[in-house]
GUDODREN-62724 format. One line per 10 residues: number of its first residue (from 1); their letters; for each residue x, y, z of N, C-alpha, C. Coordinates in pm, 1 decimal. Layout:
NUM	a	X/Y/Z/X/Y/Z/X/Y/Z ~ ...
***
This chain:
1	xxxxxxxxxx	-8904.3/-3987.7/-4303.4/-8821.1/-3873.8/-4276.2/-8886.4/-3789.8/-4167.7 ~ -8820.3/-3760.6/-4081.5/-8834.6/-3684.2/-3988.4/-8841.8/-3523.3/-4003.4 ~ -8943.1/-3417.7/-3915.5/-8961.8/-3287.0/-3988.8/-8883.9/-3195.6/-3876.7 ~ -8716.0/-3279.8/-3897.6/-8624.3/-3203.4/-3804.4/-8605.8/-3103.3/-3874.1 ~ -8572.3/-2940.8/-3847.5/-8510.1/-2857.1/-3876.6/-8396.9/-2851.2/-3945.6 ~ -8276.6/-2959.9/-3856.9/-8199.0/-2968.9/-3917.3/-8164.4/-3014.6/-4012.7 ~ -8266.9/-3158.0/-4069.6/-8219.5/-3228.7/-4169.4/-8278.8/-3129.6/-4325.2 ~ -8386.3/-3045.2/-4242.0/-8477.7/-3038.0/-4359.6/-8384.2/-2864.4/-4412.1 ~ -8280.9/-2849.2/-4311.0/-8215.1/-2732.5/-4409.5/-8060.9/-2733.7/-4494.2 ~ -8047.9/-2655.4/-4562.3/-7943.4/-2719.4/-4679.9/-7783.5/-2703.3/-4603.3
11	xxxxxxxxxx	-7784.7/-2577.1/-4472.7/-7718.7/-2568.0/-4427.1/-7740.7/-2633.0/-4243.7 ~ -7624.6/-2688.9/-4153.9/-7678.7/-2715.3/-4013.2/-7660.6/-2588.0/-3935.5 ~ -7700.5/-2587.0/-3814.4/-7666.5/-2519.5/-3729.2/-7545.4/-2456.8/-3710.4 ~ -7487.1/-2314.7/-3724.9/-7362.7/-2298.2/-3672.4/-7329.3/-2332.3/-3567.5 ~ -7241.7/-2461.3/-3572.3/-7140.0/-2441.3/-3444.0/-7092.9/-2304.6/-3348.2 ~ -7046.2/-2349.8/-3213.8/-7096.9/-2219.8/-3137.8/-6976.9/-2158.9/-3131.1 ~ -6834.4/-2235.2/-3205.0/-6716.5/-2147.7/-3234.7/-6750.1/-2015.3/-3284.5 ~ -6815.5/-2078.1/-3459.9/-6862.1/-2019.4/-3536.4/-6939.4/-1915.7/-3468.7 ~ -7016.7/-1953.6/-3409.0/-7139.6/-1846.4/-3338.3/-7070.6/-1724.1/-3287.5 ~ -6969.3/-1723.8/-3219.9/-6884.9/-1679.7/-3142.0/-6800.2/-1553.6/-3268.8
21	xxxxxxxxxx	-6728.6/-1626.6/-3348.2/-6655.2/-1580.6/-3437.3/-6772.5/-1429.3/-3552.7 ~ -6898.2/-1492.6/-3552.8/-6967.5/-1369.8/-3563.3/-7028.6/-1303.6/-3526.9 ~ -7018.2/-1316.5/-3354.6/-7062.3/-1169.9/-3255.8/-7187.5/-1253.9/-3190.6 ~ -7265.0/-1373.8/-3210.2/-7374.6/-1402.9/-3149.2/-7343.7/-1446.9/-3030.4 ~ -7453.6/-1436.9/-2945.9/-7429.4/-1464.1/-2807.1/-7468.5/-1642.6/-2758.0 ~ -7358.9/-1703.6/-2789.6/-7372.8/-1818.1/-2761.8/-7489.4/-1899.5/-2674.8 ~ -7537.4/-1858.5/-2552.4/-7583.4/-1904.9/-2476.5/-7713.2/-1958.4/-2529.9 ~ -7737.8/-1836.3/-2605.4/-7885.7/-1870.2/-2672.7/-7908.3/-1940.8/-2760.5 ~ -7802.7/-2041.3/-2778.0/-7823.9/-2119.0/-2915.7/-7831.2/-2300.0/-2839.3 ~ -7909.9/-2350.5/-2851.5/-7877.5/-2481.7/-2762.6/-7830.2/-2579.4/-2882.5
31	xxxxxxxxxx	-7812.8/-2632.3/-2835.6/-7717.2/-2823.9/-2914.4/-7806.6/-2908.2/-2926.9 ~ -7867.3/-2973.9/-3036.7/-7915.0/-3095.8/-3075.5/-7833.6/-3173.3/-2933.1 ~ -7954.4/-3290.7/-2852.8/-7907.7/-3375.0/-2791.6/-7898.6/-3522.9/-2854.7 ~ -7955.3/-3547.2/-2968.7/-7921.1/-3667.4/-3035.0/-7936.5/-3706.1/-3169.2 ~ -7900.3/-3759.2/-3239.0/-7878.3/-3732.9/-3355.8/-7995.6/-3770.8/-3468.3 ~ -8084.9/-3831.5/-3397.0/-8215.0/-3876.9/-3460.3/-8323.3/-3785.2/-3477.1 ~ -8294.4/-3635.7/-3424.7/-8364.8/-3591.3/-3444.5/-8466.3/-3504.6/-3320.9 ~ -8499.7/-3403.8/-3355.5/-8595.1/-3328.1/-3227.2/-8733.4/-3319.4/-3229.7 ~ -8814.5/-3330.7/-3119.2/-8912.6/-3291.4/-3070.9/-9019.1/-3176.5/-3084.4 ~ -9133.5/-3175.9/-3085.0/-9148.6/-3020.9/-3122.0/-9097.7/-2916.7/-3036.7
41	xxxxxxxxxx	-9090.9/-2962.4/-2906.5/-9040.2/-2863.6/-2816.4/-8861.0/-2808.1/-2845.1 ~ -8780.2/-2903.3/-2894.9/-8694.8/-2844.7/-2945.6/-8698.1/-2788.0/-3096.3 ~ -8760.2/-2807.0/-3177.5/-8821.3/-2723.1/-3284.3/-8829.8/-2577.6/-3276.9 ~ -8933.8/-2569.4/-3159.6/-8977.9/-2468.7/-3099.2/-8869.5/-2342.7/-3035.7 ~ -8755.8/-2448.8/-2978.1/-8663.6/-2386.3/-2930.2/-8610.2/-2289.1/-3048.3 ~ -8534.2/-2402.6/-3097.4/-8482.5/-2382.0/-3224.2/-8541.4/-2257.3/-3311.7 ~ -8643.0/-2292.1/-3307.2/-8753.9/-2124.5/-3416.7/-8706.9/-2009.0/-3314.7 ~ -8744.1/-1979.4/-3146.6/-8735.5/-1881.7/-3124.3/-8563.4/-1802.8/-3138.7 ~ -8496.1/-1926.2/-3130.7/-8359.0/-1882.9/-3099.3/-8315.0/-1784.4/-3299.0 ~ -8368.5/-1900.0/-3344.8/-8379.6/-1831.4/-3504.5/-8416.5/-1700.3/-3534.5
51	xxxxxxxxxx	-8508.8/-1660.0/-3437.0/-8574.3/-1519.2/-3439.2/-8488.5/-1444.2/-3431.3 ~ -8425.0/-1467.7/-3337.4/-8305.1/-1390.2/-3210.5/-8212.7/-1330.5/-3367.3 ~ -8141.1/-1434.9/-3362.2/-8093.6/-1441.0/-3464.5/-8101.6/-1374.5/-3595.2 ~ -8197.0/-1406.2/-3647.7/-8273.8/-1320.0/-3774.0/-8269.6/-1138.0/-3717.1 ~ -8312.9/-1133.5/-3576.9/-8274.3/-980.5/-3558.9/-8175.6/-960.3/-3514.7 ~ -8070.2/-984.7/-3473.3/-7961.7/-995.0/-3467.3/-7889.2/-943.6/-3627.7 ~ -7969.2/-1062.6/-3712.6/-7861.8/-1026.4/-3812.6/-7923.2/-849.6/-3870.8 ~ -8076.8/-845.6/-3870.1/-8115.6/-747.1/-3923.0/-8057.0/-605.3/-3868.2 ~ -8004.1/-649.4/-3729.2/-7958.2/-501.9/-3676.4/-7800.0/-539.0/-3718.2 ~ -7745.2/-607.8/-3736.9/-7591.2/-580.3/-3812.1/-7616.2/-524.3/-3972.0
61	xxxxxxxxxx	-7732.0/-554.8/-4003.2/-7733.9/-521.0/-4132.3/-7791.0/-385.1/-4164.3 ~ -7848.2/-351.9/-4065.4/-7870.4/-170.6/-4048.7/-7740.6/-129.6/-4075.8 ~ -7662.3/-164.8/-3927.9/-7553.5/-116.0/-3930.8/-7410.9/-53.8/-4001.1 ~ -7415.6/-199.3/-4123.5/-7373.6/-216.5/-4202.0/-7426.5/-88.4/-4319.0 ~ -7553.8/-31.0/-4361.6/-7564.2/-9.9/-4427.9/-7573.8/154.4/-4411.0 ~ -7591.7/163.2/-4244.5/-7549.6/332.9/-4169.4/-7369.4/343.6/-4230.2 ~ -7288.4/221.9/-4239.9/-7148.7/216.5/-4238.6/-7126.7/310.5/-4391.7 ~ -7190.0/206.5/-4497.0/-7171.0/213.3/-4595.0/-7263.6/411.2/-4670.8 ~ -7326.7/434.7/-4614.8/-7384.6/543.9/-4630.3/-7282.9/663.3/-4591.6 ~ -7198.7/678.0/-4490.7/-7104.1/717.9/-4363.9/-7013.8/640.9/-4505.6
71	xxxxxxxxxx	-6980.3/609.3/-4534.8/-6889.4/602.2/-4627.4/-6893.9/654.1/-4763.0 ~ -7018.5/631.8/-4809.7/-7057.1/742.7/-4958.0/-7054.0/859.0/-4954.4 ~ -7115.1/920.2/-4816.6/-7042.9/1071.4/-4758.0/-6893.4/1094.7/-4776.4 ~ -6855.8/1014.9/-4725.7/-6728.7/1035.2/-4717.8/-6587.6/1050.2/-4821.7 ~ -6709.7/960.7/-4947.3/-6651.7/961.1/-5068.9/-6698.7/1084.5/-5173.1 ~ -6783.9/1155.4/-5119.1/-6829.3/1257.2/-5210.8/-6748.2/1356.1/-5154.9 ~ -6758.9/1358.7/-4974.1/-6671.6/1488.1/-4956.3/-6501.9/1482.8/-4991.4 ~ -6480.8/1364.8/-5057.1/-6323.9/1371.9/-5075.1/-6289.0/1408.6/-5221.4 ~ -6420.2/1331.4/-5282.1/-6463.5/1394.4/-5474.8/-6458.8/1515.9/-5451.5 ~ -6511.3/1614.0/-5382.9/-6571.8/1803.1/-5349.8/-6416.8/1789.8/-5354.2
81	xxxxxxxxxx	-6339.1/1761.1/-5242.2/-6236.9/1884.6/-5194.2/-6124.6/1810.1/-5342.2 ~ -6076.7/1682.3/-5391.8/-6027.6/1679.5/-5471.9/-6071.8/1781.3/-5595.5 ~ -6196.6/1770.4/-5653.0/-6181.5/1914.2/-5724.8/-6157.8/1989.8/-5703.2 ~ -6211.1/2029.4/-5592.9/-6145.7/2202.9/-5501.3/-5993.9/2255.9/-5513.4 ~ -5926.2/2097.0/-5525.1/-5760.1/2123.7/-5529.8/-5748.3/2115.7/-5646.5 ~ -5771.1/2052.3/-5745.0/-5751.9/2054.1/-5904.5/-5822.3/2216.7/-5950.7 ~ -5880.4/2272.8/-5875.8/-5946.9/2402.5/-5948.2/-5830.8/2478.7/-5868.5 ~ -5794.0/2512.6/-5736.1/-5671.5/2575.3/-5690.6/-5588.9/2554.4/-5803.8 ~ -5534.9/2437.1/-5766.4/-5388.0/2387.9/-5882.8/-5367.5/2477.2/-5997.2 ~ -5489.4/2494.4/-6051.4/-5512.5/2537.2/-6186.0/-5547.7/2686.6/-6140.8
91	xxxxxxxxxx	-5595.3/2723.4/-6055.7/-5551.6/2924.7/-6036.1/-5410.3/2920.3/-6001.8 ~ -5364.8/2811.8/-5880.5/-5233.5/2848.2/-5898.5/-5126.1/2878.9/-6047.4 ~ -5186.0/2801.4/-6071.2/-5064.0/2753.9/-6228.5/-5089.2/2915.8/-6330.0 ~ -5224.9/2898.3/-6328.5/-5282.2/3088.1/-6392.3/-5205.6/3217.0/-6300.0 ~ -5196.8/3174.0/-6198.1/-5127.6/3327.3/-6130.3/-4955.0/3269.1/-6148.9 ~ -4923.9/3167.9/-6157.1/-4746.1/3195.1/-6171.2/-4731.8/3192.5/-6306.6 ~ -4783.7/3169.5/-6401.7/-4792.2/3258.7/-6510.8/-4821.4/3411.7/-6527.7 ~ -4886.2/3415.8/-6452.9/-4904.7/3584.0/-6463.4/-4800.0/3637.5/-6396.9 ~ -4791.6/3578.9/-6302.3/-4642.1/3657.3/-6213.9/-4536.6/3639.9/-6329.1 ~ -4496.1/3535.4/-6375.8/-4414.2/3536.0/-6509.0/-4400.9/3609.7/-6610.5
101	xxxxxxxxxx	-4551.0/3662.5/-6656.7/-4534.4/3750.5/-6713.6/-4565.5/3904.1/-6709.7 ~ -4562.3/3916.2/-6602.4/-4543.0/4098.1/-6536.5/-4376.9/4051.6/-6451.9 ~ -4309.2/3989.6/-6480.2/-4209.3/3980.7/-6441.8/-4106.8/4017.9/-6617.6 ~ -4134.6/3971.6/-6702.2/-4070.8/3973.0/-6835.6/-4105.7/4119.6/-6810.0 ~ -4234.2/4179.7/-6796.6/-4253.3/4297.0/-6811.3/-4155.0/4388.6/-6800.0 ~ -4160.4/4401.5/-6654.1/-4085.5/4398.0/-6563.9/-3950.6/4475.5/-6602.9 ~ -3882.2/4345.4/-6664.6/-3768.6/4351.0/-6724.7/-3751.5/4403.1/-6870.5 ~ -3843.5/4400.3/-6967.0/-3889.1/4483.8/-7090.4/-3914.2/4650.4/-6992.4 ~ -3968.5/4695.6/-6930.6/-3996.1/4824.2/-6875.0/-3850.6/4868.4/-6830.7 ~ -3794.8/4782.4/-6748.0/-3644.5/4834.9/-6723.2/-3527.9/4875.7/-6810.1
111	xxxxxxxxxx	-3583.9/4794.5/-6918.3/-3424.8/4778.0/-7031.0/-3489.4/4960.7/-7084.2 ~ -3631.0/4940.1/-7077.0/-3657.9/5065.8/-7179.4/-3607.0/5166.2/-7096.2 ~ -3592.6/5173.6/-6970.1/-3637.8/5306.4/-6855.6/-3433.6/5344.4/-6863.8 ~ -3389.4/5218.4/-6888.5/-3205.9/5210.2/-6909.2/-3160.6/5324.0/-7067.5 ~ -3264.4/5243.5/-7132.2/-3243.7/5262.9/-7262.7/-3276.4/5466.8/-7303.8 ~ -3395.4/5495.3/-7233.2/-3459.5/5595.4/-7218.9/-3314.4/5713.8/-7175.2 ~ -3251.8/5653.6/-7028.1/-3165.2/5726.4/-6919.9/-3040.8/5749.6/-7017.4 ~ -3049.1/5647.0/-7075.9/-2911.3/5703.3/-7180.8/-2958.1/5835.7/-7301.8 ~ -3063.9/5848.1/-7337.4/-3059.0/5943.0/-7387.8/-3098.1/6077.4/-7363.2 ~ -3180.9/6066.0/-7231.3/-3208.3/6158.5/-7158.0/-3118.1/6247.6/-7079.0
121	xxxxxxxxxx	-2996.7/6209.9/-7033.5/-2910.9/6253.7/-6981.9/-2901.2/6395.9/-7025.2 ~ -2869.1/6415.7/-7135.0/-2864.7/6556.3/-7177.3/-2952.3/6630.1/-7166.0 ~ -3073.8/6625.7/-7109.0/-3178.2/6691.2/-7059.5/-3167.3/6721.1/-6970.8 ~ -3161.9/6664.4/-6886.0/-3195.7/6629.8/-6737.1/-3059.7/6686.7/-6643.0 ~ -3073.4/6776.6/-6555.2/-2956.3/6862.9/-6480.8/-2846.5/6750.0/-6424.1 ~ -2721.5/6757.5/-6424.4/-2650.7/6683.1/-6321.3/-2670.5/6681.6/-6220.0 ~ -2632.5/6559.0/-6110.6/-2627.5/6610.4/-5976.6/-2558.0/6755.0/-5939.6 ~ -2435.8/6784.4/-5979.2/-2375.6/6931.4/-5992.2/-2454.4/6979.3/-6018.7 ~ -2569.1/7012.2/-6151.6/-2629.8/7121.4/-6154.2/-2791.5/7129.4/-6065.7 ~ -2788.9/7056.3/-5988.2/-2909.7/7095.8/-5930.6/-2910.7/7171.1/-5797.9
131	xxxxxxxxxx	-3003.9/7206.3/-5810.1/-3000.7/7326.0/-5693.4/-3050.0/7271.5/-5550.1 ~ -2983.3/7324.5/-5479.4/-3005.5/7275.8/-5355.9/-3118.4/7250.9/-5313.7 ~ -3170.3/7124.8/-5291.7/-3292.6/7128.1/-5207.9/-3406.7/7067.0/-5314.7 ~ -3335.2/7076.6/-5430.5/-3434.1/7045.1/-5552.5/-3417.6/6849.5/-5588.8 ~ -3488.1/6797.8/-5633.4/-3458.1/6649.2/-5604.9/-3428.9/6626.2/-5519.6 ~ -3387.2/6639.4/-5380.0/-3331.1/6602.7/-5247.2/-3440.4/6475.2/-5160.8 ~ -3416.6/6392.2/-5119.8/-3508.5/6315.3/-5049.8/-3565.0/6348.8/-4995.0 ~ -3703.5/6323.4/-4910.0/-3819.5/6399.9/-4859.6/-3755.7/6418.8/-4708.2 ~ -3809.6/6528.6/-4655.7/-3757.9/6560.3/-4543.5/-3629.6/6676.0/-4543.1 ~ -3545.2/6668.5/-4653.7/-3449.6/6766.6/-4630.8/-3506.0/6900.4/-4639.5
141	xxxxxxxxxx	-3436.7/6949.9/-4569.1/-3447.5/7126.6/-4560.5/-3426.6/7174.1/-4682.4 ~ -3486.4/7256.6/-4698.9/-3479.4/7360.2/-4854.3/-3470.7/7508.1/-4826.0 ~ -3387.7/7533.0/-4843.0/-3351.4/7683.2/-4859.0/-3388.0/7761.3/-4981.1 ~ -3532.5/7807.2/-4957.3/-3592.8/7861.9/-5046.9/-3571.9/7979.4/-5077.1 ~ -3515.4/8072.8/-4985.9/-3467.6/8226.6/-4967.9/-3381.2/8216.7/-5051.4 ~ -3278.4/8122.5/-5037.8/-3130.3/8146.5/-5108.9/-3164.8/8115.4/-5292.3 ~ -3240.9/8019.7/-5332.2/-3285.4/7998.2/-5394.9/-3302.1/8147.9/-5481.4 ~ -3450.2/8194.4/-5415.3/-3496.4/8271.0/-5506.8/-3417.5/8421.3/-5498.4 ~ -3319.8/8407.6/-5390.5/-3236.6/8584.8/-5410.0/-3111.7/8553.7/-5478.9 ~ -3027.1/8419.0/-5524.0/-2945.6/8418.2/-5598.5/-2959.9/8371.4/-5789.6
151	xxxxxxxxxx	-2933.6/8473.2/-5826.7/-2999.0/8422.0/-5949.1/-2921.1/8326.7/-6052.2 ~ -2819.3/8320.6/-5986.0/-2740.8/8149.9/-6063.5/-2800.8/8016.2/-6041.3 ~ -2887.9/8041.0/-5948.5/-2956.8/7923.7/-5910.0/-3050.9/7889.4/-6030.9 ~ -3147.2/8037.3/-6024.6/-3252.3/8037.2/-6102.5/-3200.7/7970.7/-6285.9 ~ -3106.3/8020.9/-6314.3/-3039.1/7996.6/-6420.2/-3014.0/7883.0/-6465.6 ~ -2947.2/7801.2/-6369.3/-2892.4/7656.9/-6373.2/-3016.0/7581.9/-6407.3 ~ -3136.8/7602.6/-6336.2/-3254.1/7503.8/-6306.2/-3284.5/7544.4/-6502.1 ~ -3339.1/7407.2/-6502.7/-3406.3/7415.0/-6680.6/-3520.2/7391.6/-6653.2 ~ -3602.9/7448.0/-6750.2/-3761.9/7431.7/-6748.1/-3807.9/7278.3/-6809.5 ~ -3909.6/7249.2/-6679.2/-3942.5/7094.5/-6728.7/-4045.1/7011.1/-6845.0
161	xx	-4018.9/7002.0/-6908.9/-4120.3/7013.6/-7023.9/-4219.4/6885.3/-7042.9 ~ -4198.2/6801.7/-6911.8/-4283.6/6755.7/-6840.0/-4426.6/6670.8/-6922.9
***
């Protein structure tokens, strides 16, 4: 038996399709010239081109593993912001409940403030009986003279018991 390279490994030489198909640079790979077997000088060949090779593969396999790192990043920062949105989600969902319920409020405060106006009425002056200038929206003029020199005015107004 001969101490060819080739015979003595479990796999042969990639073909230089092959070579091709995974990024190596063909040129550097030479061809068995006969089938009986090589020389030391093609041995020799053969080892350095192997080297090539061997770093070749070692720098795809950096690469590969810069990829895969650049990808575990990438999977943690998508873990971060997916919680980030499941913790939103969940203030959201807490504040439209709360808006929900200062909204019932809301509507419990109104029925009372309805409920209140109906019996208050009899307290509280008519528009007829109020005096000019008194409740009036901000900005209107008030005739305070007339006010305090006519004393039907003074009369009408009820004390607020406030």
């Amino acid at each position: 038996m001969t101490s060819s390279p080739y015979r003595t490994t479990r796999n042969p030489p990639l073909s230089a399709s092959r070579l091709q198909e995974i990024g190596a640079d063909v040129k550097y790979y030479p061809r068995p010239t006969d089938e009986a077997g090589w020389g030391e000088e093609e041995a020799g060949t053969w080892l350095s081109h192997a080297d090539r090779l061997l770093e070749q593969c070692q720098f795809l396999a950096g690469k590969i593993e810069a990829q895969k790192q650049r990808a575990a990043a990438k999977d943690e920062e998508v873990k971060r912001i997916s919680s980030d949105n499941k913790s939103l989600e969940a203030q959201n969902k807490s504040m439209e409940e709360q808006i929900k319920s200062m909204k019932e409020q809301i509507k419990s405060l109104q029925e009372k403030v309805r409920a209140l106006e109906k019996t208050v009425p009899e307290v509280l002056p008519t528009q007829s009986e109020r005096v000019e200038g008194v409740g009036s929206a901000p900005g209107a003029k008030k005739n305070r003279d007339t006010e305090k020199s006519d004393p039907q005015s003074l009369k009408k107004r009820k004390p607020n018991d406030g």
